[in-house]
C-alpha positions as CSV (number, residue, x, y, z in Angstrom):
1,X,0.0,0.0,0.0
2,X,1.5,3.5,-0.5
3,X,1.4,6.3,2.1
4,X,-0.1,9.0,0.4
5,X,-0.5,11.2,3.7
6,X,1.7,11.3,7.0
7,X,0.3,13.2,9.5
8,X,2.4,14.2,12.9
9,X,1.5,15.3,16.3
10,X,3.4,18.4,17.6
11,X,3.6,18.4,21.2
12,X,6.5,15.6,22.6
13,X,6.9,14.2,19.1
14,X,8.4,17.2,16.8
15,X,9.0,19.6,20.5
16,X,9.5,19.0,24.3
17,X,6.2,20.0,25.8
18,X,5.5,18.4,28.9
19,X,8.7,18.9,30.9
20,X,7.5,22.7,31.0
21,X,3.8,21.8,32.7
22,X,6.1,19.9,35.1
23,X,8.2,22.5,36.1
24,X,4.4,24.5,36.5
25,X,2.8,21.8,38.3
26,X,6.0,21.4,40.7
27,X,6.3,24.9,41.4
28,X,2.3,24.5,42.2
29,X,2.9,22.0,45.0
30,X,5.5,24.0,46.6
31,X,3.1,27.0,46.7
32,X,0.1,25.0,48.3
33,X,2.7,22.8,50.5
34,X,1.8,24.7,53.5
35,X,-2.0,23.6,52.7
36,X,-1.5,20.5,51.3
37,X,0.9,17.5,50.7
38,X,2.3,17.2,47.3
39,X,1.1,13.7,46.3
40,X,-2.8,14.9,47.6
41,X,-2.2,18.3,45.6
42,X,-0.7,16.8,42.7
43,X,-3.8,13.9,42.6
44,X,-6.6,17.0,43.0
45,X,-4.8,18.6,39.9
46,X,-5.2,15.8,37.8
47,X,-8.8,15.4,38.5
48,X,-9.7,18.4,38.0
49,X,-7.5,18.9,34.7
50,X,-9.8,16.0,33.9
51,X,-12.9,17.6,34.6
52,X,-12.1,20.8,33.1
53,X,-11.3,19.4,29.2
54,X,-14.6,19.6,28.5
55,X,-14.5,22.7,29.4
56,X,-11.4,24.2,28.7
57,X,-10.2,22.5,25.7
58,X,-6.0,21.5,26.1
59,X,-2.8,23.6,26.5
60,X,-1.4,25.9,28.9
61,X,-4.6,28.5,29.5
62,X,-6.8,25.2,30.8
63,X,-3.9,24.4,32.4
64,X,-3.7,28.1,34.4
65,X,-7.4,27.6,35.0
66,X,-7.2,24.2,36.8
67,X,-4.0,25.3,38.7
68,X,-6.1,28.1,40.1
69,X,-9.6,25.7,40.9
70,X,-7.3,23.0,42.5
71,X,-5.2,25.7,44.9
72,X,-9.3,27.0,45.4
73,X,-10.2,24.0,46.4
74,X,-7.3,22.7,49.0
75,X,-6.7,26.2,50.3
76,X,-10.3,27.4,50.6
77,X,-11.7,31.2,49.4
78,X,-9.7,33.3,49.9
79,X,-6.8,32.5,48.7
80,X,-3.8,34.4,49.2
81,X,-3.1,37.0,46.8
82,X,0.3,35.9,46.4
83,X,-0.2,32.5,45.3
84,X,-2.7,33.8,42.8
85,X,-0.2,35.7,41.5
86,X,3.0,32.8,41.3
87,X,0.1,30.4,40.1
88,X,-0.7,33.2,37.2
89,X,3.3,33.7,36.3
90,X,3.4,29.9,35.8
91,X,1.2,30.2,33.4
92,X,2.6,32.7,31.5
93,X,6.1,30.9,31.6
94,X,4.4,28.1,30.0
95,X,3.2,30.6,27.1
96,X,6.8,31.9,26.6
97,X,8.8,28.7,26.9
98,X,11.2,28.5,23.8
99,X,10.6,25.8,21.6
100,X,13.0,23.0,22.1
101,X,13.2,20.5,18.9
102,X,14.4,16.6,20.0
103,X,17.3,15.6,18.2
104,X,17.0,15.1,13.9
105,X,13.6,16.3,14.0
106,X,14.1,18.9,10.7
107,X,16.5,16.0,9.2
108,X,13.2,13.4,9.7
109,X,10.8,15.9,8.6
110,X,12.5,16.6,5.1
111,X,13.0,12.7,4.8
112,X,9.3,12.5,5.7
113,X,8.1,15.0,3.5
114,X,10.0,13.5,0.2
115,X,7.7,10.4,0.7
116,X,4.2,12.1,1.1
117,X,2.6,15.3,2.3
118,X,2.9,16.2,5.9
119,X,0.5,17.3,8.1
120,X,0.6,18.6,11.7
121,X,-2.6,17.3,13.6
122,X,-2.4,18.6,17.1
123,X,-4.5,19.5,20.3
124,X,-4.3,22.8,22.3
125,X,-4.8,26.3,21.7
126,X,-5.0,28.3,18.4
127,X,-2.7,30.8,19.1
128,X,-0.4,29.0,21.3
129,X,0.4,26.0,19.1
130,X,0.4,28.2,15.8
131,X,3.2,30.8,17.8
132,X,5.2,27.4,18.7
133,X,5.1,25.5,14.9
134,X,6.2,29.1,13.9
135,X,9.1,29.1,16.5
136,X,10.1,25.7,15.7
137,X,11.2,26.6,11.8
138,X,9.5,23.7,11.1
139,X,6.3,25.3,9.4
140,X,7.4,24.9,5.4
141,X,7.3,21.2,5.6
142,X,3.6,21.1,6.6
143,X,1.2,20.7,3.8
144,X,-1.4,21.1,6.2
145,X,-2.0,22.0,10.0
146,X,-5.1,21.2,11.5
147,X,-5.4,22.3,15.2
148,X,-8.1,20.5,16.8
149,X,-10.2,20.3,20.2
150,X,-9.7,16.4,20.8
151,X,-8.7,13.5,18.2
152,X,-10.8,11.3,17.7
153,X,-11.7,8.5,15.1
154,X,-14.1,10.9,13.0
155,X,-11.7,13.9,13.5
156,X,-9.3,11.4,11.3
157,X,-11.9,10.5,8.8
158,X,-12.6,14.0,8.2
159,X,-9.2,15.3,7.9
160,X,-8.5,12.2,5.8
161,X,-11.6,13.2,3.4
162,X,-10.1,16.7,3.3
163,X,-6.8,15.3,1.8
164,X,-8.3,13.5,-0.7
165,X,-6.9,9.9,0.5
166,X,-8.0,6.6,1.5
167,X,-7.6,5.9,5.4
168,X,-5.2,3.3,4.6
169,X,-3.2,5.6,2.6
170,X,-2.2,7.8,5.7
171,X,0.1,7.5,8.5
172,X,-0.1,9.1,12.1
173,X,2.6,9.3,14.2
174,X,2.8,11.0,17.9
175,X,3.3,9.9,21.6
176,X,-0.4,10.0,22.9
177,X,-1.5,6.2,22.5
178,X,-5.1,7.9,23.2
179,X,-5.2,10.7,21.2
180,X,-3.0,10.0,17.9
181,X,-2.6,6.0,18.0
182,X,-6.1,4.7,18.4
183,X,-8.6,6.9,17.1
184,X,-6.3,6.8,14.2
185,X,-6.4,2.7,14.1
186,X,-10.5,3.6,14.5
187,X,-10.5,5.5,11.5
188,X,-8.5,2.8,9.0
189,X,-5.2,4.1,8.8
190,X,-1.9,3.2,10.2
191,X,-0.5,4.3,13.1
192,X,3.4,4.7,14.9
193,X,3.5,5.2,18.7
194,X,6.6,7.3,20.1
195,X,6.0,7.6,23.5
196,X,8.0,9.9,25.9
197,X,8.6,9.5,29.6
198,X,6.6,11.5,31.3
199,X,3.4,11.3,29.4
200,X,0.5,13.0,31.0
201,X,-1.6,10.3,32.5
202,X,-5.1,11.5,30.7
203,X,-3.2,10.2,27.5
204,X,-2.5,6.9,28.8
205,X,-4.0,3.7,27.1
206,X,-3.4,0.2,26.4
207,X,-1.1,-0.9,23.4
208,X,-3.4,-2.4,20.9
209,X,-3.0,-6.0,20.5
210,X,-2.6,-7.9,16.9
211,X,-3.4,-4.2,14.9
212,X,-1.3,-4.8,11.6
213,X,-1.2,-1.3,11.1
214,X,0.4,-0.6,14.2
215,X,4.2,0.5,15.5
216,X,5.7,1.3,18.5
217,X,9.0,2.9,17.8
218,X,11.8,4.1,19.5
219,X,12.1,7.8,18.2
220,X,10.9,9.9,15.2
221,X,14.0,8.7,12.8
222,X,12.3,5.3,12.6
223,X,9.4,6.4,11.4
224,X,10.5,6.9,7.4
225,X,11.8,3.0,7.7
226,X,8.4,1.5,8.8
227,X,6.6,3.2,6.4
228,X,9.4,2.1,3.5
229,X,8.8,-0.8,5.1
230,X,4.7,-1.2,4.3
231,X,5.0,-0.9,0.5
């Protein structure tokens, strides 16, 4: 079968992204420590993370928001002006962060892109992730860039449609096995899984099992091989 389409996530596949919510989310638990113990802050920020998606949407501005409900709701109304404020800087530090490239990314992406069309598919917000792919010097090797609100199995059909190829004429490739592996499988196409240590826990799913279309792979610069590989 030939790859027509290959479509990438952004976020800890072509740039380091969650070290920098890590550095937010630690500097978090030091500000509530006199409220609350890290491991019970650090569990109330994930549930509530959790139940602001729907909400919020992804990326560092949901991020601020849930920051600000969790220290609300361990620390109790009002909170002190001060950790408002260090809460609200953190956010803003994870809005200037410099984009940081993982090794042979551009080398991989100008391999990639002689084989087939490439197309960032990523989650978060508008401005944020278009100011980053612009920072990265990565933008004139994307046919496409489609920043959505989730990925999900239809959201690949339709982008698929929009493309003009066959599901099993396009690749997706990213280190969310929720978001960019399975819906991806869903939809008919294949898909590479690159995970990256310290994944956020929302993303985390089970490998599929027996999926001929699937790859788990070590890094990015494997990703041109397996898809020489299925022609």
């Amino acid at each position: 079968m030939t790859i027509r389409l290959i479509c990438l996530d952004a976020d800890d596949t072509l740039w380091h992204n969650m070290r920098h919510f890590r550095v937010a989310e630690t500097a978090l638990m030091q500000m509530l420590q006199p409220f609350a113990d890290a491991h019970v802050a650090s569990a109330r920020l994930v549930a509530c993370e959790e139940r602001n998606l729907p909400l919020y949407g992804y990326g560092a501005k949901g991020f601020t928001l849930s920051m600000i409900e969790t220290a609300l709701e361990l620390v109790g109304d009002p909170v002190p002006q001060g950790v408002i404020s260090e809460i609200l800087a953190a956010g803003r530090a994870l809005l200037a962060h410099p984009v940081e490239l993982f090794d042979g990314v551009s080398e991989t992406l100008a391999e990639l892109a002689a084989i087939a069309p490439l197309v960032l598919v990523t989650k978060g917000d508008l401005l944020h992730q278009e100011s980053k792919l612009a920072a990265s010097g990565l933008g004139d090797l994307f046919s496409g860039v489609e920043i959505v609100s989730d990925k999900r199995s239809e959201t690949f059909s339709r982008l698929f449609a929009k493309y003009g190829v066959e599901p099993d004429q396009a690749v997706m490739a990213g280190d969310s096995m929720r978001s960019d592996v399975l819906p991806a499988l869903a939809a008919g196409a294949y898909a590479a899984f690159i995970p990256q240590e310290g994944a956020w826990v929302h993303e985390h799913r089970e490998e599929p099992e027996g999926a001929p279309r699937y790859a788990r792979l070590q890094s990015l610069s494997e990703l041109p091989g397996w898809i020489a590989s299925l022609g």
